[in-house]
C-alpha positions as CSV (number, residue, x, y, z in Angstrom):
1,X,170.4,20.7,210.5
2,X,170.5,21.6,207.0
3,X,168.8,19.6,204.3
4,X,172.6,18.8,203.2
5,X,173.0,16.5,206.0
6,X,169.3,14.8,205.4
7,X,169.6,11.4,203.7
8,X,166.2,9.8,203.6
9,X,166.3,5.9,203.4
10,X,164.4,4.1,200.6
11,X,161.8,2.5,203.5
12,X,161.0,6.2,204.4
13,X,161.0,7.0,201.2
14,X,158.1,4.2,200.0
15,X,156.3,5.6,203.1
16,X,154.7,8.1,201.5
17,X,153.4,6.0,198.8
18,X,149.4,6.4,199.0
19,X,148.7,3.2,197.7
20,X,150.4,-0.2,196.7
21,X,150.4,0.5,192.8
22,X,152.6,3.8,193.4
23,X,154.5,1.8,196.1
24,X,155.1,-0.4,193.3
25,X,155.4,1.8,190.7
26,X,157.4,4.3,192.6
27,X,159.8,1.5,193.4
28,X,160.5,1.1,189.3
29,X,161.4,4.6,188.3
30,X,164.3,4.2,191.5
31,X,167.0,4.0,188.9
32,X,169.1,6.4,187.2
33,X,167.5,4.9,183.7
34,X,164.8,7.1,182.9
35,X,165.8,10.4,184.6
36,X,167.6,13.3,183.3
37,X,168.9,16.6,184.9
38,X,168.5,16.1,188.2
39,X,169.6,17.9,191.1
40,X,169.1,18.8,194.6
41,X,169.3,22.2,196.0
42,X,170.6,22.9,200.1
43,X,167.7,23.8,201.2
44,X,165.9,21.3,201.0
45,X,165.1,20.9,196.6
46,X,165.1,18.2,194.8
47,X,164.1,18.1,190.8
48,X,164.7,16.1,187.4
49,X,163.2,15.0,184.7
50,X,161.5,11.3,183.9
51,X,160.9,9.9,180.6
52,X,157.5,8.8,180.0
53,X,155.1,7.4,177.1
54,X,155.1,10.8,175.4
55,X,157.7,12.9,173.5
56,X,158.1,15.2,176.1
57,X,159.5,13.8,179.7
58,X,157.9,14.7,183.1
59,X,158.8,17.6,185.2
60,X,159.1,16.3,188.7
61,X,159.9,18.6,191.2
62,X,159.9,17.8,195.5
63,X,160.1,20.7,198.4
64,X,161.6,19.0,201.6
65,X,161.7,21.8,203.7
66,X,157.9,22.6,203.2
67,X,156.3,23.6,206.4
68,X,153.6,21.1,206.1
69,X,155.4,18.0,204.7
70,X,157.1,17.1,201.7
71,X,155.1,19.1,198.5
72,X,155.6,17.6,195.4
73,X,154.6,19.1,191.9
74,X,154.8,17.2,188.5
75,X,153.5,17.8,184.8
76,X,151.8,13.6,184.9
77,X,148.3,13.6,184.6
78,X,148.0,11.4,187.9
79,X,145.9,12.6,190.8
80,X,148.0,10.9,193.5
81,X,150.2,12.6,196.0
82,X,152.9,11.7,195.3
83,X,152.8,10.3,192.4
84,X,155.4,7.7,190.9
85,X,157.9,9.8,189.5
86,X,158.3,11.9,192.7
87,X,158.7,8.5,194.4
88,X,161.3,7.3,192.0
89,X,163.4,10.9,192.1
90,X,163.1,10.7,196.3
91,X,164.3,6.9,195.7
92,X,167.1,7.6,193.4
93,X,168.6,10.5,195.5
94,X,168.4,7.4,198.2
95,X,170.0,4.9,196.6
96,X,172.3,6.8,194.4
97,X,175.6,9.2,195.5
98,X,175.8,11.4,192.9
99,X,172.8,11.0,191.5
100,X,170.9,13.8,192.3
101,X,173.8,16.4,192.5
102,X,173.8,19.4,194.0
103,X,172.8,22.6,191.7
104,X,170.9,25.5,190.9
105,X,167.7,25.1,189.9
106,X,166.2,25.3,186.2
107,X,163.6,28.0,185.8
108,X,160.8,25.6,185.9
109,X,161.6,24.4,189.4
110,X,162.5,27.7,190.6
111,X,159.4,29.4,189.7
112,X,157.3,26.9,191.6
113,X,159.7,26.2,194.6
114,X,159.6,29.7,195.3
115,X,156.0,30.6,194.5
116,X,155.0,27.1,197.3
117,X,157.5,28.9,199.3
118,X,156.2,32.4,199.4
119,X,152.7,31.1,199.9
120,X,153.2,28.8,202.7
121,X,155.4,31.6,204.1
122,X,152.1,33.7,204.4
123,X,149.1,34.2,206.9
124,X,146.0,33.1,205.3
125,X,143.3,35.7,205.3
126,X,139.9,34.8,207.3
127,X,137.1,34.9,204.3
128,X,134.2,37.0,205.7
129,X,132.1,35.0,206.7
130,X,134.5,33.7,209.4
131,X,135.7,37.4,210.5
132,X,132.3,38.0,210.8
133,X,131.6,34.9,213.6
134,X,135.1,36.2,214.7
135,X,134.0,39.7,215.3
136,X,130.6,39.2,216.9
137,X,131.1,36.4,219.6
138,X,127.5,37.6,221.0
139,X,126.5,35.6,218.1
140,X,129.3,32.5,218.5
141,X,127.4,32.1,221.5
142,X,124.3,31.9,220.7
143,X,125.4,29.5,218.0
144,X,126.9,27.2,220.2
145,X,124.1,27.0,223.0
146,X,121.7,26.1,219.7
147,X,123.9,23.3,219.3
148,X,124.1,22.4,222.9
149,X,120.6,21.9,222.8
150,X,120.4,19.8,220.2
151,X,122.8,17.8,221.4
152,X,121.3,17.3,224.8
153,X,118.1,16.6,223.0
154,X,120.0,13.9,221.2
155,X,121.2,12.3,224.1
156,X,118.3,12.1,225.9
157,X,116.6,10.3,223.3
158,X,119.6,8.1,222.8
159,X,119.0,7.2,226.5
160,X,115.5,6.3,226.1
161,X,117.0,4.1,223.0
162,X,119.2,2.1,225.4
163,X,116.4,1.7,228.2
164,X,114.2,0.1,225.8
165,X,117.1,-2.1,224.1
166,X,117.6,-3.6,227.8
167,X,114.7,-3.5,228.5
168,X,113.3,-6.2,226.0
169,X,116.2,-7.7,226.0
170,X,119.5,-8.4,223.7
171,X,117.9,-10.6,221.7
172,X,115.8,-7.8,220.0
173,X,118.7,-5.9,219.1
174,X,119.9,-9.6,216.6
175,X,116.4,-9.8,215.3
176,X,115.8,-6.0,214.7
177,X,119.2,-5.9,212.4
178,X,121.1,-3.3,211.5
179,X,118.6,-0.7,210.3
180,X,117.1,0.5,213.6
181,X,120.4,1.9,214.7
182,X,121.2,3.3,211.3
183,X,118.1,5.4,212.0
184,X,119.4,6.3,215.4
185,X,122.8,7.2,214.5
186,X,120.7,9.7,211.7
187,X,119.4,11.7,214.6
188,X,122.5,12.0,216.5
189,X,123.8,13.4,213.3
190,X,120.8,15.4,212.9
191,X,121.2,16.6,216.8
192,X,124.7,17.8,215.5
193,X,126.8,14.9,217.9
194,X,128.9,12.6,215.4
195,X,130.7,11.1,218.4
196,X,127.4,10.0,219.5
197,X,126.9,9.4,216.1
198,X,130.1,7.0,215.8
199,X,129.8,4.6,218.6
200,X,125.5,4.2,217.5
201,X,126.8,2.8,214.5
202,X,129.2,0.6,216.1
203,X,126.6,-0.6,217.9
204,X,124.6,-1.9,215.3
205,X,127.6,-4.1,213.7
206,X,128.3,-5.7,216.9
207,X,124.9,-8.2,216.8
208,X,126.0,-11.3,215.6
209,X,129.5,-10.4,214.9
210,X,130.7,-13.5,216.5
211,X,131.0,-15.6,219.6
212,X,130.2,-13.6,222.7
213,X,128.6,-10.2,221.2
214,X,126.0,-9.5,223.5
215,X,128.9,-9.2,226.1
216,X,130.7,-6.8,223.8
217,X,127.3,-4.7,222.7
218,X,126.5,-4.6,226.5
219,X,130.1,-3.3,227.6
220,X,129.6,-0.2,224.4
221,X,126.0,0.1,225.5
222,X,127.8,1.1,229.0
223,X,130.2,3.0,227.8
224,X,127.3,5.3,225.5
225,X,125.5,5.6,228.4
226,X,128.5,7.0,230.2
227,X,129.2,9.5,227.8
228,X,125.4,10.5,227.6
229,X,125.4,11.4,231.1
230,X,128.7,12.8,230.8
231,X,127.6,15.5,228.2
232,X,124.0,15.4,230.8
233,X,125.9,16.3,233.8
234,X,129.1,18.1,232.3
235,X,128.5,21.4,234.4
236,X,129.1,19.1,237.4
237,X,132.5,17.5,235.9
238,X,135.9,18.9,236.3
239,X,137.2,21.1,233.6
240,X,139.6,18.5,232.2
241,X,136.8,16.0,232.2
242,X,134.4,18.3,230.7
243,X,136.2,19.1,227.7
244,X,137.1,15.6,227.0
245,X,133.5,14.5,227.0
246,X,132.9,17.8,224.9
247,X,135.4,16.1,222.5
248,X,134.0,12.3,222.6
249,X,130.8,13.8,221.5
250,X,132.0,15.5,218.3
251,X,132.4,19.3,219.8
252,X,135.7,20.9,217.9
253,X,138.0,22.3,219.6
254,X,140.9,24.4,219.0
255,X,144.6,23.8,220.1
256,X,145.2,25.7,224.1
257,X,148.3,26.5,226.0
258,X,151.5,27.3,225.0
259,X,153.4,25.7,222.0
260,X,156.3,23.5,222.8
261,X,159.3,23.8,220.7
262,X,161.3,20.2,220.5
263,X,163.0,17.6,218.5
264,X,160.0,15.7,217.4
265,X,160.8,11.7,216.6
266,X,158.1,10.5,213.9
267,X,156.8,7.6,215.6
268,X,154.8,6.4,213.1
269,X,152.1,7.4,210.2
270,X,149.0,5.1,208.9
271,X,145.4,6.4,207.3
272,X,142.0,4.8,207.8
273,X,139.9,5.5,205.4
274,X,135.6,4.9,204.9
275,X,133.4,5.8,202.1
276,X,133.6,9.5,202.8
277,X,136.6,10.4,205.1
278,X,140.3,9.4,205.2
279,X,141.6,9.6,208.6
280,X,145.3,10.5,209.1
281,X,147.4,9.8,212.6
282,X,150.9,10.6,212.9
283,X,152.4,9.9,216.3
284,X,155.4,12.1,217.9
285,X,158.0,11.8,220.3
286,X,159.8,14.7,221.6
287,X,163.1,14.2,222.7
288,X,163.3,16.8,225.2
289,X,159.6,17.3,226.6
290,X,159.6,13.0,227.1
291,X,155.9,13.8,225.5
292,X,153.9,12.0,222.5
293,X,151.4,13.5,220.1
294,X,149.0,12.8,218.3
295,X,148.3,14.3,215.0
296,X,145.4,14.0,213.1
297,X,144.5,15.2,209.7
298,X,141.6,14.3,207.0
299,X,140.6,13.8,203.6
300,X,137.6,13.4,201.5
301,X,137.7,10.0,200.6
302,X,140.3,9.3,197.8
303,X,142.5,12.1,198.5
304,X,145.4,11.8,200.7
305,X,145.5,13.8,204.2
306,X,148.4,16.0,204.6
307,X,150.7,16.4,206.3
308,X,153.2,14.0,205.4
309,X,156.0,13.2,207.6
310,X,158.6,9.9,207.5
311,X,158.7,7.7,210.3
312,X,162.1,7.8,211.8
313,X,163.2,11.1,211.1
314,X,162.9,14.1,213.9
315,X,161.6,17.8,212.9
316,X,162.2,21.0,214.7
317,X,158.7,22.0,215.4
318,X,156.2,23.9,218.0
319,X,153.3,21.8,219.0
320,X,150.3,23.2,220.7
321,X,148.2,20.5,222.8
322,X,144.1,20.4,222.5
323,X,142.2,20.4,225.9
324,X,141.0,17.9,227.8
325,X,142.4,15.3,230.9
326,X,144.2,12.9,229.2
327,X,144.3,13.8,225.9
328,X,147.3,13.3,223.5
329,X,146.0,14.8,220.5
330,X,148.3,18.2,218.9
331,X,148.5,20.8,216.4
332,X,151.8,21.0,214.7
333,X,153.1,24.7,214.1
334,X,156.1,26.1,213.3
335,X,159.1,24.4,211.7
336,X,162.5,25.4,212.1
337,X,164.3,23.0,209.7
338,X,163.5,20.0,207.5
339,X,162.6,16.6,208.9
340,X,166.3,15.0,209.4
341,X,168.0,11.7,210.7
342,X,166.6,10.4,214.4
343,X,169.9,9.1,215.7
344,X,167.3,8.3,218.7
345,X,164.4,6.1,219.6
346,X,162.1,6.3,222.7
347,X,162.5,4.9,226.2
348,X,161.2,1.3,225.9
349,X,158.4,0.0,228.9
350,X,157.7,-3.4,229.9
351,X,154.5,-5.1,228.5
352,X,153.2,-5.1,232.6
353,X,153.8,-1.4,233.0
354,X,151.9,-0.9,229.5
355,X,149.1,-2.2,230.8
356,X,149.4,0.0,233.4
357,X,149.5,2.5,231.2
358,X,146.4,2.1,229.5
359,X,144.5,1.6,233.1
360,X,146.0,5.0,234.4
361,X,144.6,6.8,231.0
362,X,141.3,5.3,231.6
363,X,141.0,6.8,234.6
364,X,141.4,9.9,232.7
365,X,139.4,9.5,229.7
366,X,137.3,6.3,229.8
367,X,136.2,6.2,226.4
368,X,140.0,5.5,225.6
369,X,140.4,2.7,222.9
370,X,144.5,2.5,223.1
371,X,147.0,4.4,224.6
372,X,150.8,5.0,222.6
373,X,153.1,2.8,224.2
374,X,157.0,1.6,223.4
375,X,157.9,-1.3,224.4
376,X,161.6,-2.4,225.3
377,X,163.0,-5.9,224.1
378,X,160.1,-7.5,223.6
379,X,160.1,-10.6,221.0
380,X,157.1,-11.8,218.9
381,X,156.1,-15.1,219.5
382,X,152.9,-17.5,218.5
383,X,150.4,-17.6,220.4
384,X,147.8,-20.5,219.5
385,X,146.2,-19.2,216.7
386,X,147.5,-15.7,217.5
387,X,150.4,-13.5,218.1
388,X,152.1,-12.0,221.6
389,X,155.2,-9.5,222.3
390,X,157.0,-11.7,225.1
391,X,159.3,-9.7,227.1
392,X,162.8,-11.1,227.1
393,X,163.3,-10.3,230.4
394,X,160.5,-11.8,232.3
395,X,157.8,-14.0,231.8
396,X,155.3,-11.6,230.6
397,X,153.8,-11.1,227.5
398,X,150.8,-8.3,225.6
399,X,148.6,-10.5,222.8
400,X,148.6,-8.8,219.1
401,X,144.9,-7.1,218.2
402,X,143.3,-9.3,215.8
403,X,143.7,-7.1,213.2
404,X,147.6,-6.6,213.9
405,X,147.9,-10.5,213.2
406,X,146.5,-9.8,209.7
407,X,148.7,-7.6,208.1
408,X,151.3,-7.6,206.7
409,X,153.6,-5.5,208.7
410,X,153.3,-8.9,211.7
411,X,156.2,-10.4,209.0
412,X,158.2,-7.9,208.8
413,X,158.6,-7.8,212.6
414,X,158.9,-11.4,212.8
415,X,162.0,-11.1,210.3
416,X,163.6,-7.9,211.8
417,X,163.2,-9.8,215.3
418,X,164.4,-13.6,214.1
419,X,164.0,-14.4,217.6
420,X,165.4,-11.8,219.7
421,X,164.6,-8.6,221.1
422,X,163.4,-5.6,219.6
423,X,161.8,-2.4,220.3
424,X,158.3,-1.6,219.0
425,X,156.4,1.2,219.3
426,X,152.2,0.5,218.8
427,X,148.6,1.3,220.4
428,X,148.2,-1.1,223.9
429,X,144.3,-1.4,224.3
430,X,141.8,-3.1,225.9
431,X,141.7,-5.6,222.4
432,X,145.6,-6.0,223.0
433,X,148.7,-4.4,221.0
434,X,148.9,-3.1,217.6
435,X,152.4,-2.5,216.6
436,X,153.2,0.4,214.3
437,X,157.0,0.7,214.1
438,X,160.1,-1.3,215.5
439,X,163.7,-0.9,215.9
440,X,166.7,-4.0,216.3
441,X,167.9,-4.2,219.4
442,X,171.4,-1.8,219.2
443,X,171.7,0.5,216.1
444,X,169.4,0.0,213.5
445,X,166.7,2.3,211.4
446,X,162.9,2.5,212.4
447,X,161.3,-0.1,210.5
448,X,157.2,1.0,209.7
449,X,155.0,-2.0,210.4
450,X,151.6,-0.3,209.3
């Protein structure tokens, strides 16, 4: 499908705000007030120009069709992608026919459409310092059993950490605070594991993090303990399993196996962020392969992850699968057209076989938080002090994650539902359901709850 028959609604559009002040902002410069010479080109272009505080208006310029996501350019001095005026140009061409009408180019556009065009069209060249790891895998080799020895040195020592926290007891690990496995969590970073690393420091918040935490410290100390035998023992585990614990410890890996070309539905798209790192997940459904994907991308903190892709709308793409049993996570390669209207939504479960779900990719990968699950004509209902997804069919019904019942998107699925069924596609865990997008129940656009 060509980018003529693409019409991007104002919900997908807001999507790709980074933050609420260029939601918010964005959401101003909608109109046709303050823009000038627009236009939009077939393949994919779209440009104009937005009067600002100065004499001279801003140059706003946005690639659809770019490989990677939407690519925006503008002459603003904000640091934000994308800023406010490419938000308000994608929201006028929304809202607007005629708006934004179709045209060449001016020479400012042009010469930056093509020059983003040219260079994403391009292999990157390998610097030389990674041709020469490349060219000498003698070396790679010896490189990784370095690491592999560090890392089994770090998880033998975290094992000697856990005997002595059992050993004297849960109560140490309240009085000793937070600081002891702070320290511990340093070593497995030292020992080059920040998987290990990860679930140390989760650890040490769980101590008097509310009603019932030794239970929950001594079901993660089981599950750390698992995973350090896992990486002890991982020449005895099947192939599968062995690269998934490879994974859960903090290995990289690289994207296996054949590419598969498909219709990809953009399930949904939300960023966690920490001091240093913003995380980046973008689920996908194809429409032909029946599979769902997982990509992830980062960022330093403060700078927004690419790619960036609307939920609701499919792409043309290849997607290559990383190894491991169970896992879901992809790399997304080729494109063959821009990211278009869905006119579909996936197969909905019920909240039993859900569950299900989740206890067959456990099997699989036991570290497993949440499994990508849609569920079919559910309706949200209070629960005490909490929320469930009832299924309108039975008698059934998956409780809301604690953290789902606090934001804001909860509201949003309460109006689209107004009592009766939907479909919503979330994460179904051991901590219950986070939804991250839902559809009314016949026709209707995806509706992002995250």
């Amino acid at each position: 499908m060509t980018e003529q028959g693409v019409r991007w609604t104002a919900e997908q559009v807001l999507a790709l705000a980074p933050d609420a002040a260029s939601h918010k902002a964005g959401s101003e410069l909608g109109a046709a007030g303050p823009w000038s010479e627009t236009g939009s080109s077939d393949e994919g272009a779209v440009w104009g120009l937005c009067k600002g505080s100065g004499s001279s208006p801003y140059r706003t310029v946005v690639d659809l069709a770019d490989p990677g996501g939407p690519a925006y350019k503008c002459s603003c001095p904000s640091r934000k992608f994308p800023c406010k005026h490419a938000l308000g140009l994608l929201l006028l061409r929304a809202a607007e026919d005629g708006a934004v009408p179709r045209g060449p180019a001016p020479d400012w556009a042009e010469q930056w459409i093509k020059g983003r065009r040219q260079q994403t069209g391009k292999e990157q060249p390998v610097s030389g310092a990674d041709s020469t790891r490349t060219a000498d895998p003698e070396a790679a080799r010896r490189r990784a059993e370095r690491r592999a020895e560090r890392i089994t040195a770090g998880a033998t020592e975290l094992e000697q950490r856990l005997a002595d926290l059992l050993r004297d007891g849960l109560a140490t690990a309240d009085r000793d605070g937070y600081g002891t496995w702070d320290e511990t969590a340093a070593r497995m970073v030292d020992a080059q594991a920040p998987g290990l690393a990860a679930r140390v420091r989760e650890l040490g918040a769980l101590p008097s993090s509310g009603p019932g935490w030794p239970v929950r410290l001594v079901e993660e100390c089981a599950l750390l303990h698992l995973l350090d035998q896992g990486w002890l023992r991982r020449e005895r585990l099947p192939d599968g399993l062995a690269a998934t614990v490879r994974t859960r410890v903090g290995l990289p890996g690289s994207p296996e196996g054949p590419p598969v070309r498909d219709h990809w539905l953009v399930l949904a798209q939300y960023d966690t962020s920490d001091a240093r790192l913003t995380t980046r997940r973008i689920w996908l459904y194809g429409a032909h392969s029946g599979r769902t994907v997982l990509l992830l991308s980062y960022g330093a903190a403060g700078r927004t992850p690419e790619p960036t892709l609307p939920v609701g709308l499919t792409l043309e793409a290849e997607v290559s699968a990383y190894p491991g049993a169970g896992q879901l996570r992809g790399a997304l390669g080729e494109q063959f057209a821009p990211p278009g209207p869905a006119g579909m939504r996936p197969p909905g479960v019920t909240t039993p076989e859900a569950v299900a779900r989740y206890g067959r990719a456990l099997r699989e990968d036991p570290w497993l938080e949440s499994v990508p699950v849609t569920l079919g004509r559910v309706i949200p209902t209070p629960a005490e002090d909490s929320w469930q997804l009832a299924d309108a069919d039975g008698d059934t019904a998956l409780p809301l994650t604690r953290t789902a019942g606090a934001r804001p998107g909860l509201w949003r699925l309460v109006a689209l539902s107004g009592g009766a069924p939907v479909t919503v596609f979330g994460e179904c865990g051991h901590r219950g359901f986070t939804p991250l997008t839902a559809w009314p129940e016949g026709a209707g656009e995806a509706v992002p709850l995250c």
